[in-house]
C-alpha positions as CSV (number, residue, x, y, z in Angstrom):
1,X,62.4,211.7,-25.5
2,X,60.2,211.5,-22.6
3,X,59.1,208.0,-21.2
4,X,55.3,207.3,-21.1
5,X,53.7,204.7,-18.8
6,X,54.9,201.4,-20.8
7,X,53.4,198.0,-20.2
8,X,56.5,195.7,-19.3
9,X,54.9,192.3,-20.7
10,X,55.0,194.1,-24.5
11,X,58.6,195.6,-24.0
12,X,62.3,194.3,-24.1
13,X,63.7,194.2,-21.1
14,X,66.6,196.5,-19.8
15,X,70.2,194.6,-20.6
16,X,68.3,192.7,-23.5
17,X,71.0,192.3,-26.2
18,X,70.4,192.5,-29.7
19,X,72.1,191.5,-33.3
20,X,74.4,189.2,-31.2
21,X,75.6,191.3,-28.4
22,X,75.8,194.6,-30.6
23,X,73.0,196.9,-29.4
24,X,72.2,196.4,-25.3
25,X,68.6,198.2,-23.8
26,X,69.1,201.2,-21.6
27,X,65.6,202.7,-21.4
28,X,62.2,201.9,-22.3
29,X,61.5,204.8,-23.9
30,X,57.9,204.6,-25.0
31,X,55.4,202.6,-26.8
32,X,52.8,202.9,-29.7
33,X,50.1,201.4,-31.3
34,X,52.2,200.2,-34.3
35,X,56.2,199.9,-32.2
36,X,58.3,200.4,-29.0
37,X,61.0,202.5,-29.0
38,X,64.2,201.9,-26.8
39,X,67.3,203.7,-26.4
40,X,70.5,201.3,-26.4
41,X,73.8,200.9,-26.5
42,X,76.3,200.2,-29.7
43,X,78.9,198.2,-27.7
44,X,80.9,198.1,-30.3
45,X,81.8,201.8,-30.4
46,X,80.1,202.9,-27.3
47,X,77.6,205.3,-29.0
48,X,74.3,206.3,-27.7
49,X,71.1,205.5,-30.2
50,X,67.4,204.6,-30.2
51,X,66.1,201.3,-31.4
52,X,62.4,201.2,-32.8
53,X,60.9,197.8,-32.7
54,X,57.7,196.8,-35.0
55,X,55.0,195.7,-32.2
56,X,51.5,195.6,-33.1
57,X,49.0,196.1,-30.1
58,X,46.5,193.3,-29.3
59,X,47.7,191.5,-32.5
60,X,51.8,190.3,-30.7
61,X,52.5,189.0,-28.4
62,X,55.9,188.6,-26.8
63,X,56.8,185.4,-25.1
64,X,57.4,185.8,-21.1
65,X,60.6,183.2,-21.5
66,X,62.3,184.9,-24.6
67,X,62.3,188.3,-26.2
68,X,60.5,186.8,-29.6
69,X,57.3,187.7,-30.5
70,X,54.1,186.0,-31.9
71,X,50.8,186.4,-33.2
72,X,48.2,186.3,-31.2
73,X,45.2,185.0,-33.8
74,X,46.1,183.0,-36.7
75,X,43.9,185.6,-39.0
76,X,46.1,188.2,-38.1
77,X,49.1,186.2,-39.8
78,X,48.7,188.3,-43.0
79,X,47.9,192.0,-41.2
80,X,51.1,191.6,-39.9
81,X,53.2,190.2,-42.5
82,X,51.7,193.3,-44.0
83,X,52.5,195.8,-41.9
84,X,55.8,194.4,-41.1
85,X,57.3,195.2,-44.2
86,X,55.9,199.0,-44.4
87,X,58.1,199.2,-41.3
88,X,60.9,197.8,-42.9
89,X,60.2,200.5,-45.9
90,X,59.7,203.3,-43.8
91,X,62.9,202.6,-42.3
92,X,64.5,202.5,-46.6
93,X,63.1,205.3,-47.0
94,X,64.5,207.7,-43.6
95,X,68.1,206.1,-44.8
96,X,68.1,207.5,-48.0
97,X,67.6,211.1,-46.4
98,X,70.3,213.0,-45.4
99,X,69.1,216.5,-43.8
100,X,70.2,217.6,-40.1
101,X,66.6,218.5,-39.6
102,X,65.3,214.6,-40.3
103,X,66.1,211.8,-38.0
104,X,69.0,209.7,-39.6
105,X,68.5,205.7,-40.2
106,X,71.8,203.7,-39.4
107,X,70.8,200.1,-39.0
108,X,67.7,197.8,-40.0
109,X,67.9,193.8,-39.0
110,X,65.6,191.2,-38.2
111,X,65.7,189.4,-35.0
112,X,62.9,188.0,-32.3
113,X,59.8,187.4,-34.9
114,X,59.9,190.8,-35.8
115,X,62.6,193.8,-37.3
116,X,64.3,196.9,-35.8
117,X,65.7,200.0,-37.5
118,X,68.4,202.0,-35.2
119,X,68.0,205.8,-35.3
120,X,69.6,208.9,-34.2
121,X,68.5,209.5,-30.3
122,X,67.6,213.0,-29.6
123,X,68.1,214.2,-26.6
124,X,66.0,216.3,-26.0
125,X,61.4,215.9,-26.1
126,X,58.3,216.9,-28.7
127,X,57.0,219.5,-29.5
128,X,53.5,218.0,-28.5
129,X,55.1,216.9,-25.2
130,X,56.8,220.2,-24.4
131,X,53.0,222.1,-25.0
132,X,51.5,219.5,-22.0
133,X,54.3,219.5,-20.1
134,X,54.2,223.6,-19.5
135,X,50.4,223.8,-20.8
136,X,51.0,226.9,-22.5
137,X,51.7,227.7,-26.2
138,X,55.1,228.8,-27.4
139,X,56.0,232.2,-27.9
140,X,55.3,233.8,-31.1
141,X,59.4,234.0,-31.4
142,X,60.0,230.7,-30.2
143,X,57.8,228.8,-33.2
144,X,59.1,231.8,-36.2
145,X,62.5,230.1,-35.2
146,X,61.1,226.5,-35.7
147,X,59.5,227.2,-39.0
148,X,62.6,227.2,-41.3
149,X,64.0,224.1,-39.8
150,X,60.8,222.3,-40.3
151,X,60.8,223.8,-43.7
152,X,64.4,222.5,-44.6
153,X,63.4,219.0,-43.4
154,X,60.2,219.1,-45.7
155,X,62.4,220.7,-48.7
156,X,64.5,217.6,-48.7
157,X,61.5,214.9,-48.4
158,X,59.6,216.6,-51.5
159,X,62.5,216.7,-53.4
160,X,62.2,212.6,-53.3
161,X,58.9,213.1,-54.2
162,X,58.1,211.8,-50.4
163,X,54.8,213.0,-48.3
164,X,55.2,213.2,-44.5
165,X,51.3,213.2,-44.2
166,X,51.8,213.2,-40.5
167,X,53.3,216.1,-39.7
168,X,51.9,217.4,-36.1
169,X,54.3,218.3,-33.3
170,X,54.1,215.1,-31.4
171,X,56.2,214.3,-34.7
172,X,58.7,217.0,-34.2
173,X,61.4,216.1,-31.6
174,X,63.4,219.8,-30.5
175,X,67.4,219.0,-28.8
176,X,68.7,220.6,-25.7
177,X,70.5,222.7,-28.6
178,X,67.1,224.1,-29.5
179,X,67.4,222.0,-32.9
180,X,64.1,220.6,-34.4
181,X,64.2,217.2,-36.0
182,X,61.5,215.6,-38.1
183,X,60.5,211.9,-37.0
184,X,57.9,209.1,-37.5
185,X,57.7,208.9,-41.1
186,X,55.4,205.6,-40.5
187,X,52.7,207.3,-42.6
188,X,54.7,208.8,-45.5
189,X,54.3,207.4,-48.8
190,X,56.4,207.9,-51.7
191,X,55.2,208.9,-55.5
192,X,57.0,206.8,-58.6
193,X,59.0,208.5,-60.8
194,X,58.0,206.1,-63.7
195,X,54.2,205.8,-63.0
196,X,53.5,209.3,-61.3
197,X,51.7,207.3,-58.8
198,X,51.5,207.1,-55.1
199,X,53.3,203.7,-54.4
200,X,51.3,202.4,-51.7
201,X,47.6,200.1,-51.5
202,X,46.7,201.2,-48.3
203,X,44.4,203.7,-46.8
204,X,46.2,206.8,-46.1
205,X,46.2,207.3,-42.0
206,X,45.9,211.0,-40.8
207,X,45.6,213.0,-37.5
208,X,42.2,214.7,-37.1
209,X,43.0,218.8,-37.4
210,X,46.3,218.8,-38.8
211,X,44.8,216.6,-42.0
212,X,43.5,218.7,-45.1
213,X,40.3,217.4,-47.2
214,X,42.5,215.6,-50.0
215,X,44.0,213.3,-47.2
216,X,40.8,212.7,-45.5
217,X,38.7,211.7,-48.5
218,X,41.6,209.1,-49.6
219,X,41.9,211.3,-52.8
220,X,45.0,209.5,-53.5
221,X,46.1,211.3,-56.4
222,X,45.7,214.8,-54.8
223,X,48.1,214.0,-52.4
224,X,50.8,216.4,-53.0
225,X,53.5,219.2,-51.1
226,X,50.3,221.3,-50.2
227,X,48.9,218.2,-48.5
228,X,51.8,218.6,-45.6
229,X,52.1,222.3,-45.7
230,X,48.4,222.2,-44.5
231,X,49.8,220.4,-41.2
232,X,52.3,222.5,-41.4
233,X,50.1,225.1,-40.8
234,X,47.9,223.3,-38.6
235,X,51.1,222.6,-36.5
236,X,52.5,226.7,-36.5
237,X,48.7,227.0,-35.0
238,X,48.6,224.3,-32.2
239,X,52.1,225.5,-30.9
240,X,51.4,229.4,-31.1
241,X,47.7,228.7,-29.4
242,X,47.9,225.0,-27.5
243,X,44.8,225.0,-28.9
244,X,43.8,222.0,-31.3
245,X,43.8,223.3,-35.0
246,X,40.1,223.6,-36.3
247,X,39.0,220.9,-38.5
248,X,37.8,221.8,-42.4
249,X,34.3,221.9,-41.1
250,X,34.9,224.4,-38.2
251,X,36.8,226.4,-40.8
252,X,33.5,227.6,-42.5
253,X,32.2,229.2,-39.5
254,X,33.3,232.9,-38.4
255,X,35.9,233.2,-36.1
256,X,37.2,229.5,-36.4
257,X,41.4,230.5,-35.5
258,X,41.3,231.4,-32.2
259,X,44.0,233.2,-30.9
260,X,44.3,233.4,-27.0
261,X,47.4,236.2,-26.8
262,X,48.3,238.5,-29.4
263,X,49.9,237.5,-32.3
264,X,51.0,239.2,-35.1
265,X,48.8,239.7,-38.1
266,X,51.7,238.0,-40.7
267,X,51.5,234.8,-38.3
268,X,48.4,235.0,-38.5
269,X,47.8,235.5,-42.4
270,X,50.5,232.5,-43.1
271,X,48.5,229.9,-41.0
272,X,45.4,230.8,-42.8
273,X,47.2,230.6,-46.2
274,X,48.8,227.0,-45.2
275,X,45.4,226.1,-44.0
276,X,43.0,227.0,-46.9
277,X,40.3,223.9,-47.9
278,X,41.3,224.3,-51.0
279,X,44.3,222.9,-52.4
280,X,44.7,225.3,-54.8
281,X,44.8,228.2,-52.5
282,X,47.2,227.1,-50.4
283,X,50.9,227.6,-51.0
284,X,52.1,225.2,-53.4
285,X,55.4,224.2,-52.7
286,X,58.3,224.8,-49.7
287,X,59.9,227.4,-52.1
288,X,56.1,229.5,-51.9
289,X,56.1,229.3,-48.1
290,X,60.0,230.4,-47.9
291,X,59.5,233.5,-50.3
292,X,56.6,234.6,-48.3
293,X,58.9,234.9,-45.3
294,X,61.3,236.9,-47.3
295,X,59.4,239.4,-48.5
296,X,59.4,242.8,-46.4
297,X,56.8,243.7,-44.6
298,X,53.7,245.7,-46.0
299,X,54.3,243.6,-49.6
300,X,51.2,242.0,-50.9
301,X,50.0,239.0,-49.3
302,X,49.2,235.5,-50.5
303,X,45.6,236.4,-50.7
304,X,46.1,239.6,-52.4
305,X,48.8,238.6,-55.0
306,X,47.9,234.8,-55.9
307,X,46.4,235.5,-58.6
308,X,48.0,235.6,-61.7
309,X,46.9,237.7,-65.2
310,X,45.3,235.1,-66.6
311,X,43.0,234.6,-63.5
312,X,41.7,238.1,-63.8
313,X,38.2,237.9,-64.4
314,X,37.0,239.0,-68.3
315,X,34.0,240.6,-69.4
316,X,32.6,237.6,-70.6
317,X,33.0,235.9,-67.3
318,X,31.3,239.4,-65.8
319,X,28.4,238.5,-68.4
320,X,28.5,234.7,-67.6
321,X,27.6,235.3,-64.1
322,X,25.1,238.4,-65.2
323,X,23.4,235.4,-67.3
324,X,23.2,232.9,-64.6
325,X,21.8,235.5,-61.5
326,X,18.8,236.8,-64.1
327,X,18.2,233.1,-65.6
328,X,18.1,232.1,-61.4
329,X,15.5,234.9,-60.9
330,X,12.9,234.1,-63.9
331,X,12.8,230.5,-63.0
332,X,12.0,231.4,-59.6
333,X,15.4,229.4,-58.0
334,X,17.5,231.0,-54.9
335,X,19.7,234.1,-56.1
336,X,22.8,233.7,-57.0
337,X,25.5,236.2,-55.3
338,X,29.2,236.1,-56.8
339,X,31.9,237.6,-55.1
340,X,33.8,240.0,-56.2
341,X,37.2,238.0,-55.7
342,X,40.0,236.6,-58.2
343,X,37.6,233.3,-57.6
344,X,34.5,234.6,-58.1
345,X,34.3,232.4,-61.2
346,X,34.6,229.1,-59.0
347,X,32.7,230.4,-55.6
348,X,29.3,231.4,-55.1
349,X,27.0,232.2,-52.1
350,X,23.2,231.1,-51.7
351,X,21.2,233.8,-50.6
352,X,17.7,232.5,-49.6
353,X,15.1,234.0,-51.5
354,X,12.8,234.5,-48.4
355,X,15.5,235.9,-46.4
356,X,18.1,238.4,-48.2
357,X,20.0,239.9,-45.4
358,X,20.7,236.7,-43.5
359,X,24.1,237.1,-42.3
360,X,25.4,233.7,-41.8
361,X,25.7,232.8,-45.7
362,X,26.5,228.8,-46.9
363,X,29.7,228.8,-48.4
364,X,30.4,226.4,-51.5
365,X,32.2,225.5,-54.6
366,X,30.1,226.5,-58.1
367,X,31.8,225.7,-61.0
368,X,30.3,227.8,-64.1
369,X,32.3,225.9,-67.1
370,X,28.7,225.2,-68.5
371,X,27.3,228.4,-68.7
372,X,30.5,229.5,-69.9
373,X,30.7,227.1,-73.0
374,X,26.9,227.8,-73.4
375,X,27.6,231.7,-73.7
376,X,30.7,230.8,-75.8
377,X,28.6,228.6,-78.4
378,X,25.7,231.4,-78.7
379,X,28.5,234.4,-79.7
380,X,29.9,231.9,-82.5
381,X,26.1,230.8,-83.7
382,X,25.6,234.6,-83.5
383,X,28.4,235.7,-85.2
384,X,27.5,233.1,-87.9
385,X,23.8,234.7,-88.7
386,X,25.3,238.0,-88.5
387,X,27.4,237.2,-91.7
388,X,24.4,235.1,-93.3
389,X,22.0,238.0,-92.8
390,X,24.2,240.5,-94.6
391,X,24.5,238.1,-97.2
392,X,21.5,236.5,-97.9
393,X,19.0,239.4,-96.3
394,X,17.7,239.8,-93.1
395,X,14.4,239.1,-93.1
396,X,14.5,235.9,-94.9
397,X,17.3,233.9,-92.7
398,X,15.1,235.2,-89.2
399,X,11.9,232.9,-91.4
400,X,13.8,230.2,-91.7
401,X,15.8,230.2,-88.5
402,X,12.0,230.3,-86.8
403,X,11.0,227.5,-88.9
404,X,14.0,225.3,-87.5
405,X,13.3,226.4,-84.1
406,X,9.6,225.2,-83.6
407,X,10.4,221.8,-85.6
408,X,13.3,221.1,-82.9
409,X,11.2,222.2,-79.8
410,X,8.7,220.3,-81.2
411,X,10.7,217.1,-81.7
412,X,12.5,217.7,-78.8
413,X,8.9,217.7,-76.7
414,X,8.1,214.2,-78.4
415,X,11.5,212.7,-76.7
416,X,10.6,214.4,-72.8
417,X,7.7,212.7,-73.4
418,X,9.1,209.6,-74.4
419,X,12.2,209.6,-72.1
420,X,9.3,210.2,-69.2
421,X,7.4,207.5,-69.9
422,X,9.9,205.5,-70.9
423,X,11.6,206.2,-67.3
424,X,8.3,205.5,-65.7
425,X,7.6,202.4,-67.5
426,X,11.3,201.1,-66.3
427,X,10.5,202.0,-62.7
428,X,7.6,199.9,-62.4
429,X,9.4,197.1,-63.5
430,X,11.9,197.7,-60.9
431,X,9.1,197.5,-58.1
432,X,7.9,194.2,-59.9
433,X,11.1,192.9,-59.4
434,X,12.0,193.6,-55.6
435,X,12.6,190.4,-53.8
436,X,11.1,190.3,-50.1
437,X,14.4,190.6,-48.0
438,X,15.1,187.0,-46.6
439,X,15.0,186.8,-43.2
440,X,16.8,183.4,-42.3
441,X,20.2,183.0,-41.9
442,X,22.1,183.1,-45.3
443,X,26.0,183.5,-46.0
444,X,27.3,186.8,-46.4
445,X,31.1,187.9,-47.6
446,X,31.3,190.6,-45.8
447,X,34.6,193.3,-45.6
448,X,35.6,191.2,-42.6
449,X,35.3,187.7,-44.0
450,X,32.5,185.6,-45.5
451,X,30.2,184.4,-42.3
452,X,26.9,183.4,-41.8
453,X,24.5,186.2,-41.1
454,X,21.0,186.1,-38.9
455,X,19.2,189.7,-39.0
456,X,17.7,192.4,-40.9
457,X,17.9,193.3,-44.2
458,X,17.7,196.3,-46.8
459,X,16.0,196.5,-50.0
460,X,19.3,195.9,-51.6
461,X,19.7,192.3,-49.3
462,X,22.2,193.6,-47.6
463,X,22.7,193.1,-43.6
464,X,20.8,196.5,-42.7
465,X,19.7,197.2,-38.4
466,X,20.7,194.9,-35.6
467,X,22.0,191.2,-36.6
468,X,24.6,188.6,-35.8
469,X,27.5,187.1,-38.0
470,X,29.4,184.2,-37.1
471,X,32.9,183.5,-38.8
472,X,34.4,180.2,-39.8
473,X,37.4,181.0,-37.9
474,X,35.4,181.6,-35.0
475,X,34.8,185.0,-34.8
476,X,31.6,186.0,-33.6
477,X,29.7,189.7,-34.4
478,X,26.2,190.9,-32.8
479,X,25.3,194.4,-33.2
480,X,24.0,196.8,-36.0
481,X,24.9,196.8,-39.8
482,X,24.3,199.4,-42.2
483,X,24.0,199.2,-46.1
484,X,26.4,195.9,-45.3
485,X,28.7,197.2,-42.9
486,X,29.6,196.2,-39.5
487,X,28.6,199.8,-38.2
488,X,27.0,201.6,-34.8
489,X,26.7,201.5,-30.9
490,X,26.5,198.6,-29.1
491,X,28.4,196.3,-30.5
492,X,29.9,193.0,-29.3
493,X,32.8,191.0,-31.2
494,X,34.6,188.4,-30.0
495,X,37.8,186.6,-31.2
496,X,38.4,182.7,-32.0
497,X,40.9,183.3,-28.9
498,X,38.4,184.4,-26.2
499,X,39.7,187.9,-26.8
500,X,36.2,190.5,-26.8
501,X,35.6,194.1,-27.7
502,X,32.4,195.5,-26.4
503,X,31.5,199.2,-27.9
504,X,31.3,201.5,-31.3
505,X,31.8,199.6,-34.7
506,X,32.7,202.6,-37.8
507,X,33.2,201.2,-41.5
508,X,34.1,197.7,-40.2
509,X,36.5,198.6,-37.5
510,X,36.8,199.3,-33.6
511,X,36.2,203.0,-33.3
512,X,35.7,203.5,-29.3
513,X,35.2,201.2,-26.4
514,X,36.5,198.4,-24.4
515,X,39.1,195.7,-25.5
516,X,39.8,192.8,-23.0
517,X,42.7,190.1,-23.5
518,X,41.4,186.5,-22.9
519,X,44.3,185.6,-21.5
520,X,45.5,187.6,-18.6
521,X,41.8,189.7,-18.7
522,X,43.6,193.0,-18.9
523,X,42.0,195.5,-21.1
524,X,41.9,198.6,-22.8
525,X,39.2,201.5,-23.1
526,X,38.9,204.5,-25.3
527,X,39.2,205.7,-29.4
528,X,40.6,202.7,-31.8
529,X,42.2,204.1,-35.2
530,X,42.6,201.5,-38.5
531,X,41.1,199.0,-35.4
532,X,43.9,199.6,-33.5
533,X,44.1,201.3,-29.5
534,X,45.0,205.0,-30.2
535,X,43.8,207.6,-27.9
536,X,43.0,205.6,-24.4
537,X,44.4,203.1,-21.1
538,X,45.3,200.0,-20.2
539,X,44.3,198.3,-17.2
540,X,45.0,194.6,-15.8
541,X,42.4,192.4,-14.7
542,X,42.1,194.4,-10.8
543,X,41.6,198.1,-13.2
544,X,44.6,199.3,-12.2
545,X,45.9,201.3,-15.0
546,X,49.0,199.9,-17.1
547,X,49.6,202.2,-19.5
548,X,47.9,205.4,-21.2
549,X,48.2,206.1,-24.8
């Protein structure tokens, strides 16, 4: 591990002794958002470990005179409480797996205000640290021979039906051995056996780039083993590169893997595979990704043998999309292009009508079930008149079927009609009964607490363009609001302690700009994540810089 610039007044001090004289500091080793992490020493047997303590930035604080901890605000009580014990069930949950590849848990106590967990120390540095600290990517070689340890330590984690959902290589600690070992498992979250549901009420946190579409929508229950072979993938890309892996959007534009040395076209065809958009398409389990770097070279790959017999597209889907392109043409809509691909009954290309050649085409998902069940329903209404006709004659069952037909489009032109006006009659009353937005201060329960509010409004009377909420607590908001949400540049928010944060609000959190402590005036600047400093420095009072994160 590798020590980063580490504000003193947050950590434990060197010689600090813990659990009654057990575990003694050695080194500072580095400090997060969400912990510090030390490495100490068991007196007891003279072994070598590191200690990771639960410390939330700009929410503790630790007492100059003692090693205990408090809370800065009195709101924060419950954030904490909160987040303490997800710390104390990450820390369950890494003891309960045994894998040479996965950081071992050997202690968990609670001393100071706060808890520890006690961990194998590594000797050795990340995988993110080791790209800046040579700023060059790994050889092609070099990352083959990581993959299968990373796969083993993932093996073992699905088997418990556990997610990483953080996998990236600042997560991935390599020994002076040249062993790789998974860590941080502060994001993972676990699937119940009895319910078949993720166990866990939170948001789920992810890394931008090495986080696939399921995980960034919060589609909780498409969370799955594909979810972390996507990092996975992302991760085999960032090392082979030291570029940052493309994120879903980028991925629909040409060219988005960019390699900067020559790599071999397998690499190459396994990152994309890890990395598709789509769930489906991506390798489905540990065991997939395993057999793929079995097989001999010049097999089939991934994208060639995926799909299965009973993908295989049938005549009827062939007449299905035949259908849809000439039913799009007579009603004068964009053309409709399928590809000719085990998924052409799921994908489709717009063409516009004005311009047919255009190169750069919009991908996106087209799901034909519709037309499919509507083809399905005329062969069986066909196949029915067929056997009428030959019984009854021909020319008398086309009579009647006509008969039927003008008295349904008839009646079924009486309900537009209806439905129309009906529809047209219903908005009017919904003009009529618009109230005028109020415009003097009113209480609001907002996502951050109810508070009075003094600003613009939407149609909907929600807090809409610039405003100003003020808390109970003391709290204090001015800034814009959108649809109800604290939201946009140029915000200012103050705590009831004095403590402000001056910048970008997104979906009622910090997102990016300055955070100054009331009480010592030190501050920090740069990206917040779950309103928490990620990506930025501290400074004291005189700028000089503390720490960078």
């Amino acid at each position: 591990m590798n020590k980063n610039d580490i504000s003193e007044h947050s950590l434990l001090l060197k010689g600090a002794l813990l659990q009654m004289g057990k575990y003694r500091i050695e080194e500072q080793l580095a400090s997060g958002g969400f912990g510090n992490t030390y490495e100490v020493m068991n007196l007891h047997f003279e072994e070598r470990y590191a200690l990771k303590e639960f410390f939330m930035r700009g929410i503790n604080e630790r007492a100059r005179r003692t090693s205990s901890i408090n809370v800065s605000n009195r709101e924060n009580v419950d954030m904490f409480e909160g987040q303490l014990e997800k710390f104390k069930k990450e820390a369950r949950r890494l003891r309960k797996l045994h894998n040479p590849h996965i950081v071992q848990v050997h202690d968990l106590f609670e001393e100071n205000n706060t808890a520890y967990y006690v961990m194998d120390y590594v000797d050795g540095e990340s995988l993110s640290n080791l790209l800046k600290r040579t700023n060059k990517p790994l050889k092609e070689a070099e990352a083959l021979d990581l993959l299968p340890q990373i796969l083993d330590a993932l093996e073992t984690i699905h088997n418990k039906s556990i997610w990483h959902l953080d996998l990236k290589p600042g997560n991935i600690m390599v020994d002076k051995s040249g062993k790789a070992i998974l860590i941080d498992f502060g994001a993972s979250k676990q699937i119940s056996s009895t319910e078949g549901q993720t166990s866990t009420s939170t948001a789920l946190c992810f890394t931008p780039g090495f986080a696939p579409p399921e995980q960034i929508d919060q589609k909780m229950g498409l969370i799955g083993p594909w979810t972390d072979l996507y990092a996975l993938g992302a991760t085999l890309y960032n090392l082979v590169t030291n570029y940052q892996p493309p994120t879903v959007s980028e991925m629909l534009e040409p060219d988005a893997f960019v390699y900067p040395k020559p790599i071999s076209e397998r690499t190459k065809e396994l990152i994309s595979w890890l990395m598709k958009p789509n769930r489906q398409r991506r390798p489905q389990s540990v065991a997939d990704v395993k057999g793929f770097l079995e097989k001999p070279y010049g097999e089939p790959s991934p994208s060639e043998s995926i799909m299965s017999k009973e993908e295989t597209p049938s005549q009827e889907d062939h007449a299905v999309k035949e259908e849809a392109t000439i039913l799009a043409q007579e009603n004068d809509a964009p053309t409709v292009m399928f590809h000719d691909s085990p998924y052409a009954s799921e994908e489709v290309t717009i063409l516009e009508k004005d311009d047919p050649q255009k190169d750069n085409l919009n991908q996106v998902e087209h799901i034909i079930v519709d037309a499919k069940q509507s083809s399905q329903h005329n062969n069986i209404r066909n196949n029915k008149q067929t056997n009428d006709l030959k019984n009854k004659g021909r020319s008398k069952k086309m009579f009647l079927v006509l008969i039927s037909i003008c008295i349904v489009c008839f009646f079924g032109l009486l309900a537009l009609i209806y439905s129309q006006n009906g529809n047209k009659s219903k908005d009017k009353d919904i003009v009529k009964e618009s109230k005028v937005p109020p415009k003097q201060p009113s209480q609001f329960n907002s996502k951050l607490g109810t508070c009075i509010y003094k600003g613009a409004y939407n149609n909907q009377n929600q807090p809409h363009g610039n405003g100003e909420a003020t808390f109970t607590d003391g709290r204090y908001y001015k800034g814009p609001f959108v649809n109800g949400n604290f939201e946009g540049h140029g915000a200012y928010f103050r705590y009831g302690n004095g403590d402000v944060f001056e910048g970008e609000f997104a979906n009622n959190s910090f997102k990016y700009g300055r955070y100054t402590q009331n009480s010592d005036k030190s501050y920090y600047e740069g990206e917040f994540e779950g309103g928490q400093p990620s990506k930025g420095t501290w400074f004291d009072s005189k700028g000089n810089v503390i720490e960078t994160i």
